[in-house]
C-alpha positions as a Python dict, from the first residue, in 0.01 Angstrom:
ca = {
    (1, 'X'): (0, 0, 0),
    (2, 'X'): (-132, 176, -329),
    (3, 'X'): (102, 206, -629),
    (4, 'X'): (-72, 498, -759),
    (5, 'X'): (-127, 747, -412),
    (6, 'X'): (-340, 988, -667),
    (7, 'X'): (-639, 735, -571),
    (8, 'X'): (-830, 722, -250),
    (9, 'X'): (-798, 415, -56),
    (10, 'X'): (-1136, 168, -155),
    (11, 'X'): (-1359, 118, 115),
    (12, 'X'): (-1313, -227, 64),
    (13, 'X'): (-1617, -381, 301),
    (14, 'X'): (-1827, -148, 164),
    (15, 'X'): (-1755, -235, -197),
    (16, 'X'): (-1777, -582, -139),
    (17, 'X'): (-2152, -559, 23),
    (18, 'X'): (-2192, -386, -295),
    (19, 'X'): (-2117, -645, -527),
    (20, 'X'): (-2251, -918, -301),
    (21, 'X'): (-2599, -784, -326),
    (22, 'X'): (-2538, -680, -685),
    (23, 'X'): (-2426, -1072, -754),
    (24, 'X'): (-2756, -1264, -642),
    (25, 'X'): (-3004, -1250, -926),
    (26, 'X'): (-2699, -1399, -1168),
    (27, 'X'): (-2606, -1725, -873),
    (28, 'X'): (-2929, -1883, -1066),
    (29, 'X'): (-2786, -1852, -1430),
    (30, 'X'): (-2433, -2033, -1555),
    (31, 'X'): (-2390, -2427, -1578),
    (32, 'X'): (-2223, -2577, -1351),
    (33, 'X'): (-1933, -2823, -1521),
    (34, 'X'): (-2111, -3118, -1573),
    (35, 'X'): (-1919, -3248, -1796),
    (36, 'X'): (-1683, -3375, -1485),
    (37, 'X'): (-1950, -3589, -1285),
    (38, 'X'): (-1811, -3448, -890),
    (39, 'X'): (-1843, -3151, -1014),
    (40, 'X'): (-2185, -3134, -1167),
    (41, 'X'): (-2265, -3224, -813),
    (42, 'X'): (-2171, -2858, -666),
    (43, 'X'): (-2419, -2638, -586),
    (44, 'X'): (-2491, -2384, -824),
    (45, 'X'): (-2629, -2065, -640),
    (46, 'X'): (-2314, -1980, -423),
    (47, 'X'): (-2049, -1668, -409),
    (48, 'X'): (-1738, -1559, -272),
    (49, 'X'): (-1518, -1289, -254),
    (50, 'X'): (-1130, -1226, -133),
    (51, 'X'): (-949, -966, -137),
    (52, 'X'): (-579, -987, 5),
    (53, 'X'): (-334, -658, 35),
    (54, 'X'): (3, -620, 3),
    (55, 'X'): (-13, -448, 364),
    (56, 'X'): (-118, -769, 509),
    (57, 'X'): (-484, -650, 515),
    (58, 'X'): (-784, -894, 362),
    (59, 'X'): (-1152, -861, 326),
    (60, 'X'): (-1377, -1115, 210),
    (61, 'X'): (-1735, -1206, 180),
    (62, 'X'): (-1948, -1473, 125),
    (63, 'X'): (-1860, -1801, 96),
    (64, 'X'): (-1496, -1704, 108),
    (65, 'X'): (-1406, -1961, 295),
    (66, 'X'): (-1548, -2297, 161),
    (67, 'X'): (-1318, -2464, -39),
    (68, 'X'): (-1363, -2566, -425),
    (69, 'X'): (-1223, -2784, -693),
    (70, 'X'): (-915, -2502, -831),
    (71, 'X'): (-952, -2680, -1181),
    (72, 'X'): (-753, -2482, -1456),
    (73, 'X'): (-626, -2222, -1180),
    (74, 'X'): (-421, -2436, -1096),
    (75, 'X'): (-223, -2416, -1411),
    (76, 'X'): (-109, -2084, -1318),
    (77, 'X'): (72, -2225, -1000),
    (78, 'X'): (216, -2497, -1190),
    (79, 'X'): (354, -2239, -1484),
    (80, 'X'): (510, -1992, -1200),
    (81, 'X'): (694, -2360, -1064),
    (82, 'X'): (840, -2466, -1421),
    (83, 'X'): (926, -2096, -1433),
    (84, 'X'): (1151, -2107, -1117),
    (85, 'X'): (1333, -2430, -1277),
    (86, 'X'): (1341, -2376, -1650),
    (87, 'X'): (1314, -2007, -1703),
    (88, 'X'): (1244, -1854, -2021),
    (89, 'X'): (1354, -2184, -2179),
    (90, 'X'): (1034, -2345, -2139),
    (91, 'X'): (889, -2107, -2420),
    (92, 'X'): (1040, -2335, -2643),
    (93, 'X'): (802, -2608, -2581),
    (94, 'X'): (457, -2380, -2519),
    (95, 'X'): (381, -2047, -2701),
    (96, 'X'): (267, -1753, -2552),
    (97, 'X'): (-38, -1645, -2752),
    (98, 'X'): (-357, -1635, -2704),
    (99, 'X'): (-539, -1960, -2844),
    (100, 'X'): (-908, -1808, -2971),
    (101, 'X'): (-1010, -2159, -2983),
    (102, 'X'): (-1208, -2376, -2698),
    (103, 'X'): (-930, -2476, -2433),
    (104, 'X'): (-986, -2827, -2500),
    (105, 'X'): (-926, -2794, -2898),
    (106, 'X'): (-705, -3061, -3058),
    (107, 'X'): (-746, -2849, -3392),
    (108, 'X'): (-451, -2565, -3306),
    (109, 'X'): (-217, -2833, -3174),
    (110, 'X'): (-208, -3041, -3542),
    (111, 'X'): (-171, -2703, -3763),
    (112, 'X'): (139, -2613, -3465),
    (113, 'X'): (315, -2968, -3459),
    (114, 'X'): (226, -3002, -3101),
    (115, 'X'): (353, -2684, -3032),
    (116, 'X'): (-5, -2551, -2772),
    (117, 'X'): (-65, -2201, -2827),
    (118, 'X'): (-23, -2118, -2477),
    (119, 'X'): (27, -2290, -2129),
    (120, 'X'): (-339, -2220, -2001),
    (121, 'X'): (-519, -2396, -2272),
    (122, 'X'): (-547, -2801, -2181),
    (123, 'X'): (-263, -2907, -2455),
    (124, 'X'): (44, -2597, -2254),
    (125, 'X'): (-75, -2757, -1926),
    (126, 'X'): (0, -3104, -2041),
    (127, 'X'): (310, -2993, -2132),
    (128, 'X'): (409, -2743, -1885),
    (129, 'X'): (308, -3052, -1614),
    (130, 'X'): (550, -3285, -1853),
    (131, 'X'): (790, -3017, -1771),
    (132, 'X'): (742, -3036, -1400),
    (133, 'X'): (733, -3456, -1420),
    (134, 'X'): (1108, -3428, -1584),
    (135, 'X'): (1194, -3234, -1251),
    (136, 'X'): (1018, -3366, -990),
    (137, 'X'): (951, -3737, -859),
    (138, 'X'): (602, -3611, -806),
    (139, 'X'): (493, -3331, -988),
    (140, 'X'): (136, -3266, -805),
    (141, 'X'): (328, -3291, -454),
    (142, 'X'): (572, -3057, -582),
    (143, 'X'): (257, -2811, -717),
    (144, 'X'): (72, -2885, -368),
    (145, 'X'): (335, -2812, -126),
    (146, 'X'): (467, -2483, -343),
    (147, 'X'): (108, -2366, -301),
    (148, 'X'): (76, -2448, 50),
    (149, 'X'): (391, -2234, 75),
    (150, 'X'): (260, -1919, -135),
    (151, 'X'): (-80, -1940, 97),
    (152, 'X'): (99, -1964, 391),
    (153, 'X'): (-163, -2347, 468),
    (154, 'X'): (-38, -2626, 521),
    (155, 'X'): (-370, -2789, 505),
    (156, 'X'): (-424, -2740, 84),
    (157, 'X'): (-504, -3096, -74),
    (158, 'X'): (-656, -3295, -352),
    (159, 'X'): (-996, -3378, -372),
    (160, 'X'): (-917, -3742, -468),
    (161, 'X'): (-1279, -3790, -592),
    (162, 'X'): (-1271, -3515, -827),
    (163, 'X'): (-948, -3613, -980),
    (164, 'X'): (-1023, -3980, -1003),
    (165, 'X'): (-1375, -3847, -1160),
    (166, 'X'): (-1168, -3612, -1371),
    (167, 'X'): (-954, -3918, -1459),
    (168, 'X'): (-1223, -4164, -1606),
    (169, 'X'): (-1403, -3861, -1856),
    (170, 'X'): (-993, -3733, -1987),
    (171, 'X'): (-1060, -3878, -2338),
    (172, 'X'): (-977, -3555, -2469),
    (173, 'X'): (-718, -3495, -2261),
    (174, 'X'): (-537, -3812, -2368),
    (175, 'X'): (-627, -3742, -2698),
    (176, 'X'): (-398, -3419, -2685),
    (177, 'X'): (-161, -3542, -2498),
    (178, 'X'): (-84, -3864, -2739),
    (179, 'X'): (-95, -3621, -3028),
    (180, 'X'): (163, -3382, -2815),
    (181, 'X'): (393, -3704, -2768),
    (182, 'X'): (332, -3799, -3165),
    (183, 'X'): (511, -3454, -3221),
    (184, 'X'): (815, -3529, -2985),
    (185, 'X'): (680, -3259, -2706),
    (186, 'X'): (618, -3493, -2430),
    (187, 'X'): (865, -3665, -2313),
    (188, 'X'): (729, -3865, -2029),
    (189, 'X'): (486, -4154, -2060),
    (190, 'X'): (107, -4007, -2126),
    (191, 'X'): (-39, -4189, -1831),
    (192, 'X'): (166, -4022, -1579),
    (193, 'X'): (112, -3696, -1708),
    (194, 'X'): (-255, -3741, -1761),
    (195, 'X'): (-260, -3901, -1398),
    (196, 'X'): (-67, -3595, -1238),
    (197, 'X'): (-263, -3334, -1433),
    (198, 'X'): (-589, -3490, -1290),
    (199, 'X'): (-460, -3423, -927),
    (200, 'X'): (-358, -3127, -993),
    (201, 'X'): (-667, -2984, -1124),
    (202, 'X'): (-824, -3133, -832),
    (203, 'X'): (-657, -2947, -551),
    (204, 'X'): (-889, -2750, -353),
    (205, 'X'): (-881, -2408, -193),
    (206, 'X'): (-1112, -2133, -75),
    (207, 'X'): (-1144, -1761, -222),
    (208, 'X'): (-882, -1659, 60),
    (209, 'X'): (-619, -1920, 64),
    (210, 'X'): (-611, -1827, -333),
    (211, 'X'): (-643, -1492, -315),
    (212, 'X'): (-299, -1518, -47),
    (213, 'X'): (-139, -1745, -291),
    (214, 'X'): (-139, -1537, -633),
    (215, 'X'): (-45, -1239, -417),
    (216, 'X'): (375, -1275, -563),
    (217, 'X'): (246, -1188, -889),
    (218, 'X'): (93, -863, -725),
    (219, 'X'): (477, -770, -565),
    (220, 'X'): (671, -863, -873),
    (221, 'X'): (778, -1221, -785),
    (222, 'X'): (766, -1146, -387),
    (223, 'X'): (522, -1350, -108),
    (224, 'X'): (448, -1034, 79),
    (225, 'X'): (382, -1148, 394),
    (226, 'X'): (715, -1385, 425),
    (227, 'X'): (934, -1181, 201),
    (228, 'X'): (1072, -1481, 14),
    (229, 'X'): (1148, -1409, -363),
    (230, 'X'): (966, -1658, -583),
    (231, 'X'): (1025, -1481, -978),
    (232, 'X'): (1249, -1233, -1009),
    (233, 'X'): (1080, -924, -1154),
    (234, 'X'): (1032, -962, -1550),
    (235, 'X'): (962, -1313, -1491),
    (236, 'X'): (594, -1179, -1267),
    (237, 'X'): (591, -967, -1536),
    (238, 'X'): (608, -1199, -1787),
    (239, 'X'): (359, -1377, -1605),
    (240, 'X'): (122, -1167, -1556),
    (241, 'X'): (89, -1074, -1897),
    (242, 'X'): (57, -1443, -2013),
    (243, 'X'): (-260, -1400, -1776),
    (244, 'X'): (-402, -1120, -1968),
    (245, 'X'): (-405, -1233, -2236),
    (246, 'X'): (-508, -1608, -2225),
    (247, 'X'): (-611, -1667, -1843),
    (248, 'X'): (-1001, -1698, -1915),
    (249, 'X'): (-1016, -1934, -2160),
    (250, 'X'): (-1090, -1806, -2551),
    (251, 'X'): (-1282, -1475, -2382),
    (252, 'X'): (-957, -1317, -2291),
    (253, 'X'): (-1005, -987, -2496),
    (254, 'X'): (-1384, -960, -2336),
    (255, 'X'): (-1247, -1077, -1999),
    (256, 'X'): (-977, -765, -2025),
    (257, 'X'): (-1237, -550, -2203),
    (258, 'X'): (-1460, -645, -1945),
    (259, 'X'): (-1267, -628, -1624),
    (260, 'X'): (-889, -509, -1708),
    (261, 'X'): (-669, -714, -1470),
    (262, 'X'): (-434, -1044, -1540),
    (263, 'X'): (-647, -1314, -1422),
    (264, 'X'): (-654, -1736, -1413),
    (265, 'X'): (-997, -1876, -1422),
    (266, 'X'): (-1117, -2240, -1368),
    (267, 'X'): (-1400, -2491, -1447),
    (268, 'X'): (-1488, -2492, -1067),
    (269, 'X'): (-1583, -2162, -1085),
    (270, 'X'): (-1273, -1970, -935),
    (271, 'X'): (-1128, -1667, -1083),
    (272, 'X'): (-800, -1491, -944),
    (273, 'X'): (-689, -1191, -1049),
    (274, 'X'): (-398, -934, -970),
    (275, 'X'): (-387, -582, -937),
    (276, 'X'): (37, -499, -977),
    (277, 'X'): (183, -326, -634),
    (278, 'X'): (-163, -311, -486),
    (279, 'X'): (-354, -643, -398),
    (280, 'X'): (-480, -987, -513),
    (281, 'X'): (-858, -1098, -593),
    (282, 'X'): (-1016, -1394, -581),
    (283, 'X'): (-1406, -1478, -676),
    (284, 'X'): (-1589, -1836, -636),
    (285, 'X'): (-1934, -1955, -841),
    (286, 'X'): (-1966, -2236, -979),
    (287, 'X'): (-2218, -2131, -1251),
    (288, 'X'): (-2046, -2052, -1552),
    (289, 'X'): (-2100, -1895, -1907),
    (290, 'X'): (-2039, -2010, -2219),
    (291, 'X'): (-1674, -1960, -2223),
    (292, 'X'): (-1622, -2224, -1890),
    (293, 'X'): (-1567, -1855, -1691),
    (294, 'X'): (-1767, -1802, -1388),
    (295, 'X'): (-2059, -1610, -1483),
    (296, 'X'): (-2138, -1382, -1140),
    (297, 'X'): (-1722, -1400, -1065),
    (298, 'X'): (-1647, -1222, -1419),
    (299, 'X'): (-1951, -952, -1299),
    (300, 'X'): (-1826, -968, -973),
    (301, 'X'): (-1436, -831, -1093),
    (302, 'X'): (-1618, -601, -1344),
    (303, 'X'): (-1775, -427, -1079),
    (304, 'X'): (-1487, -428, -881),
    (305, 'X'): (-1258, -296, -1108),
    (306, 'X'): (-1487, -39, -1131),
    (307, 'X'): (-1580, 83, -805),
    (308, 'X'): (-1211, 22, -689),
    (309, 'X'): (-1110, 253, -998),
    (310, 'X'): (-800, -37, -974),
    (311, 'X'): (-729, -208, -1359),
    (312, 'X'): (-418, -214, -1541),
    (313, 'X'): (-566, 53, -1791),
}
């Protein structure tokens, strides 16, 4: 299973207890996301962990399996999907650096003639979703089903009350996305990509189920446990690296300082990260820092990364 056999295999149960217990005093600290009503209404003091291996193993613990709003980790799923239909074409219409401004900033997108700085900040996933709407009757159904393929569950939904929620507080969001369109870089009507973002954002899944799904991007492009070849291998690559360096929001460079892996986080309190040939990670809390990032999930991957001696670095 291990890319590098120098290292001794984890003792992955044992780690997890570890962080687990480590984990508690921070479950009271963080904000939840308030600033979408549903999800102010989440319960701040709760944790889970997944791990999923390329061997087919998994470990979790906590609550692993409840199920939570995916938010912004989401976009990852929907950038791997435009991948598989527009290839490295779509970096034409959404850079690939790292934004150092809030992920809701109109500010970049003027200077860059609606050109976002990257598809993980609000202004690429507009975009990368107006990609997906150009393809696809329904974009979200097309982003729902492809992850209820890559988790192997055919159960993954929306939460319709978070997205409608989500839907009546998107000033900003239509903000961006009218300024995007001003520029000539969306080129389908604002309320149906506002609409389908909101859904998307809203889909739910538990530590596991996402943990199982961003496991491709661990086997360079390859579902491990169906064999079916999503990205060929410099695209995962590709990927991957767009995750490192702008996955968590404008705290990237701390968040790889911090914890060393390509990782998507989300305003529900999800993080999932990769570890190349090896495994997949995913953390749940809905208290988060400063940055929008999970405040015990970013500890939680820290400490993982170093127990686990597993990081890119």
């Amino acid at each position: 299973m291990f890319s590098n056999p120098t290292l001794p295999i984890p003792d992955y149960p044992a780690i997890l207890a570890t962080i687990y217990e480590e984990v508690q005093p921070l479950l009271s600290q963080g904000k939840v996301a308030s600033y979408i009503p549903q999800l102010a209404k989440v319960e701040r003091e709760q944790f889970g962990m997944a791990l999923y291996c390329l061997d087919g193993q998994s470990f979790s613990i906590g609550a692993a399996q409840t199920r939570f709003s995916a938010q912004s980790v989401t976009k990852l799923f929907a950038l791997a999907l435009a991948y598989t239909r527009e290839g490295d074409a779509l970096w034409q219409r959404v850079g690939k650096e790292p934004s150092g401004n809030p992920f809701n900033s109109l500010v970049q997108l003027e200077y860059e003639r609606g050109i976002p700085r990257n598809p993980f900040i609000n202004a690429g996933a507009l975009v990368i979703t107006d990609i997906l709407a150009s393809r696809y009757v329904d974009s979200e159904i097309a982003l729902l089903q492809f992850l209820r393929n890559l988790a192997g569950e055919s159960t993954l939904d929306f939460d319709m009350a978070v997205a409608v929620s989500e839907r009546n507080t998107a000033h900003r969001n239509y903000a961006i996305a009218h300024l995007i369109k001003d520029f000539g870089n969306l080129h389908n009507s604002v309320k149906l990509v506002i609409d389908s973002y909101c859904r998307q954002c809203s889909i739910s899944m538990n530590c596991m189920e996402l943990a199982k799904a961003a496991s491709f991007l661990a086997k360079h492009g390859v579902i491990p446990w169906s064999g079916v070849q999503v990205l060929d291998r410099s695209s995962a690559k590709r990927i991957n690296a767009v995750m490192l360096t702008c996955g968590t929001y404008d705290a990237a460079g701390e968040f790889a300082y911090r914890v060393g892996l390509p990782a998507k986080s989300g305003v529900g309190g999800g993080i999932v990260a990769v570890v190349p040939g090896e495994l997949s990670v995913a953390v749940w809390s809905p208290g988060l820092d400063v940055t929008g990032n999970s405040l015990a999930g970013t500890y939680a991957l820290e400490r993982f990364t170093t127990l686990t001696s597993r990081s890119i670095f």
